[in-house]
C-alpha positions as CSV (number, residue, x, y, z in Angstrom):
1,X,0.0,0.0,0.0
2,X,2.4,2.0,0.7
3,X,3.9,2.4,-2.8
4,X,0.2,3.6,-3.8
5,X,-0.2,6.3,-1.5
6,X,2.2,8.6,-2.7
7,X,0.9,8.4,-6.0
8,X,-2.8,8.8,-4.6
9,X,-1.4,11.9,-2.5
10,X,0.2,13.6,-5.8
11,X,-2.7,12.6,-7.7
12,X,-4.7,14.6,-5.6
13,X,-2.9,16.8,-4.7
14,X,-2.9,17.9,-8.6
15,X,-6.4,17.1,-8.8
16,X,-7.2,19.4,-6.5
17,X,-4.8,22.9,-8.0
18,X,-6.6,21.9,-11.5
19,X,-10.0,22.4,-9.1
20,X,-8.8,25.5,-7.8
21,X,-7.7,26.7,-10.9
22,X,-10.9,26.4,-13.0
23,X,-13.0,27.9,-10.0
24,X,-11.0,31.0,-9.4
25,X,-8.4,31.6,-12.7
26,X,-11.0,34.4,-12.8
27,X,-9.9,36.0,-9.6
28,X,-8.3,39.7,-9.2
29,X,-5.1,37.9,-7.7
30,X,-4.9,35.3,-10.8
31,X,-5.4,37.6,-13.3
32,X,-2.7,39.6,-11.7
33,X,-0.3,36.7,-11.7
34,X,-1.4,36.2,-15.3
35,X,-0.4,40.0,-16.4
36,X,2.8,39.7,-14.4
37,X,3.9,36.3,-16.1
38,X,2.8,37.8,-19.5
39,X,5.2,40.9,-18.5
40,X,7.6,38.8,-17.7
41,X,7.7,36.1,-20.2
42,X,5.9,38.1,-23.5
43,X,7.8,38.4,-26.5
44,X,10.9,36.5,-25.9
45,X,11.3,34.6,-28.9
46,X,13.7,32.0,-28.3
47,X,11.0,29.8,-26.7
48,X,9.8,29.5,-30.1
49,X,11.3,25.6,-30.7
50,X,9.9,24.6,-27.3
51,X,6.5,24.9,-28.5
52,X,7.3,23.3,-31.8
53,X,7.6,20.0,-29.8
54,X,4.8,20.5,-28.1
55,X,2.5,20.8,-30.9
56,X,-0.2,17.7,-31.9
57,X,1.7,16.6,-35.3
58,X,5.2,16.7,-33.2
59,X,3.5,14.6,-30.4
60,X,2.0,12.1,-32.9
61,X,5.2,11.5,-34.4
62,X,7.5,11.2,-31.7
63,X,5.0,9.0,-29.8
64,X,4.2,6.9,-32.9
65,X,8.2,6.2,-33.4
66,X,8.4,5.1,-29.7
67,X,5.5,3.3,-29.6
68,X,6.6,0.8,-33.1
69,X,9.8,0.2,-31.4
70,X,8.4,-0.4,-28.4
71,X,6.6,-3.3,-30.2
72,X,9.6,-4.2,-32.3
73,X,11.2,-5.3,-28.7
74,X,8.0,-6.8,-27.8
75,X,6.9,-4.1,-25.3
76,X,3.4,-3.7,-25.5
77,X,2.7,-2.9,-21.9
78,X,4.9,-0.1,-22.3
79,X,3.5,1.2,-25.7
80,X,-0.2,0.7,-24.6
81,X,0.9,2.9,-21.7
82,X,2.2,5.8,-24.2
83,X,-0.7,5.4,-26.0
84,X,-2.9,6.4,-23.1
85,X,-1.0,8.5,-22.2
86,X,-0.6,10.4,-25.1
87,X,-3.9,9.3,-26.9
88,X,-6.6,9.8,-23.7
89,X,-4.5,12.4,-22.6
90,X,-5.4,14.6,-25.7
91,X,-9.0,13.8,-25.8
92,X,-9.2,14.6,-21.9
93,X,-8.0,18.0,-23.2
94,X,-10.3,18.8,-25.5
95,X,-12.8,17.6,-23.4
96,X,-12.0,20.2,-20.7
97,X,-11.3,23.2,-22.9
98,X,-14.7,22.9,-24.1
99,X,-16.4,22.5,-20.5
100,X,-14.3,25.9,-19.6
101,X,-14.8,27.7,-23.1
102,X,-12.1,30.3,-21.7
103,X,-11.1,32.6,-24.4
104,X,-7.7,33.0,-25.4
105,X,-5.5,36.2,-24.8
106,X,-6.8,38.8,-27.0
107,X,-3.8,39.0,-29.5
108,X,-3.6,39.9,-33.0
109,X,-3.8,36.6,-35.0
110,X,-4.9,34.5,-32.3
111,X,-5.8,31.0,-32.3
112,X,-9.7,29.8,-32.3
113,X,-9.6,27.3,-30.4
114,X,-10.1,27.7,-25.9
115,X,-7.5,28.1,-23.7
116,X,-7.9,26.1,-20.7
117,X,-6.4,24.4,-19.8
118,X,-3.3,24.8,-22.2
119,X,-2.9,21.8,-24.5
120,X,0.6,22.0,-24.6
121,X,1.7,22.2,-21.2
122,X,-1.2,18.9,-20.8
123,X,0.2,17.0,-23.3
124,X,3.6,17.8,-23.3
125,X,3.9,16.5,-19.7
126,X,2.0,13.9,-20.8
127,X,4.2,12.3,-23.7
128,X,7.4,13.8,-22.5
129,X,6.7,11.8,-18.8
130,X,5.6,8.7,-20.5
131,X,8.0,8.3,-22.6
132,X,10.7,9.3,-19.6
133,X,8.9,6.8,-17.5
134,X,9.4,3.8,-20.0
135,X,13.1,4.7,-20.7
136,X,14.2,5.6,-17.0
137,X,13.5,1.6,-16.7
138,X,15.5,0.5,-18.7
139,X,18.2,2.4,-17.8
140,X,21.0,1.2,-14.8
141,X,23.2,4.1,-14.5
142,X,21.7,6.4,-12.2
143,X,23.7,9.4,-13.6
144,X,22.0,8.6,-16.8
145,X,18.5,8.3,-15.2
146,X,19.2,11.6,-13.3
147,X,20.1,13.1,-17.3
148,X,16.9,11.8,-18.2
149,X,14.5,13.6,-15.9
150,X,16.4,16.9,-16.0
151,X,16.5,16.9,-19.8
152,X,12.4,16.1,-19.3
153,X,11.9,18.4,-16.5
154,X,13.6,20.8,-19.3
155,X,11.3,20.2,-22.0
156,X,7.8,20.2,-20.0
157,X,8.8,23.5,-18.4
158,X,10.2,24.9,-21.9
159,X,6.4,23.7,-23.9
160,X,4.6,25.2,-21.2
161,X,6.5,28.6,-20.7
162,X,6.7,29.0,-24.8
163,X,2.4,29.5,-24.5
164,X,2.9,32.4,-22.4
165,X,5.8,33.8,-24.0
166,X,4.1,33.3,-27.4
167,X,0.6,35.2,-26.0
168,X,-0.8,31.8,-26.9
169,X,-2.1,31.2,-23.2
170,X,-2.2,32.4,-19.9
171,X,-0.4,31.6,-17.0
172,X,-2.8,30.0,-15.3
173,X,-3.6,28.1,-18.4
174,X,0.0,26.8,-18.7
175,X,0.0,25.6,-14.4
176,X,-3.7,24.0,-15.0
177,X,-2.7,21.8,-17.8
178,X,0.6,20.9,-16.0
179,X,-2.1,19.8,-12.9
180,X,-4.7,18.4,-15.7
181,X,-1.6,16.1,-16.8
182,X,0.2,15.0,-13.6
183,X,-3.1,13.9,-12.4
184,X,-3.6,11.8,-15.2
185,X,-0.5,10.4,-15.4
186,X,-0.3,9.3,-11.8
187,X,-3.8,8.3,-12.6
188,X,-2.4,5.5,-15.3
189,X,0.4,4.8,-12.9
190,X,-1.2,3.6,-10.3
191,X,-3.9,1.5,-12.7
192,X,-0.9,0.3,-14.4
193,X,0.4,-0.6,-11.2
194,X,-2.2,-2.6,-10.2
195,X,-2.0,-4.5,-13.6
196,X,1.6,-5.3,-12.9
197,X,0.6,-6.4,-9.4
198,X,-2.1,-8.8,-10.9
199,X,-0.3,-10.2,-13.5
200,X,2.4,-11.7,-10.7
């Protein structure tokens, strides 16, 4: 049990800033974090390639590589688990931008499509960590694990920070879908888990 309940208590835990999030991104205090962040963060350019990789036909490709040779080395636990990730994950997206209907920032040439939560902070976390998760285990060296995470921790935060630099979301956008995806993810861990557990 007791490998479950820290995955339970970060599941939550993200859970519940996603539920905080959609009830009060409104809020004076919010919005204020959102101008500052967009003060901060607007117009800086170089973020531009971060959000290159976290766009759908970037995801689609890189998960759809891992995934085959994931199955060439007869993997399929770990590829199904990408798949969810990645596949579920998006639809869950979409799903919740159109129970929010927020609008995007108002910027000249802006997208059409709602803003929150921010698709690719969501689903970067979401492919990036899935498909960290399956090669961490393979892995022995723990200086290569530890080059692993950072190099994922990198790209999450670089997807998610691009949005905001771009005008593409706000803020609070980028931290919801970073809370959207880390509770789905621990989500799938814990099922997959379970699956591992009942299969001994």
């Amino acid at each position: 049990m007791g490998n479950y309940r820290w995955k339970i208590g970060v599941m939550v835990a993200a859970a519940a800033l996603f539920a905080l999030l959609a009830i009060y991104h409104d809020a004076p205090s919010l919005q204020a974090f959102d101008r500052a962040m967009d003060g901060w963060l607007g117009g800086i350019t170089w973020f531009e390639p971060f959000s290159f990789l976290g766009n759908p036909s970037t995801i689609v490709t890189v998960c759809l590589i891992v995934i085959v040779l994931l199955l060439i080395r007869r993997s399929p636990r770990d590829a199904l688990f990408i798949v969810l990730a990645a596949g579920v994950g998006y639809a869950v997206n979409e799903g919740l931008k159109e129970w929010f209907a927020r609008p995007r920032p108002d910027r000249p040439g802006q997208l059409e499509s709602y803003s929150f939560p921010s698709g690719h902070a969501q689903m970067g976390l979401l492919y990036v960590c899935s498909i960290a998760i399956v090669a961490v285990r393979r892995v022995r060296e723990r200086h290569w694990r530890g080059l692993l995470i950072s190099a994922a921790a990198l790209l999450i935060a670089g997807m998610g920070l691009s949005r905001i630099a771009l005008g593409r979301h706000y803020a609070t956008d980028v931290l919801a879908g970073w809370a959207a995806g880390t509770a789905y993810l621990f989500l799938l861990l814990i099922l997959f888990s379970s699956w591992k557990k009942d299969r001994s």
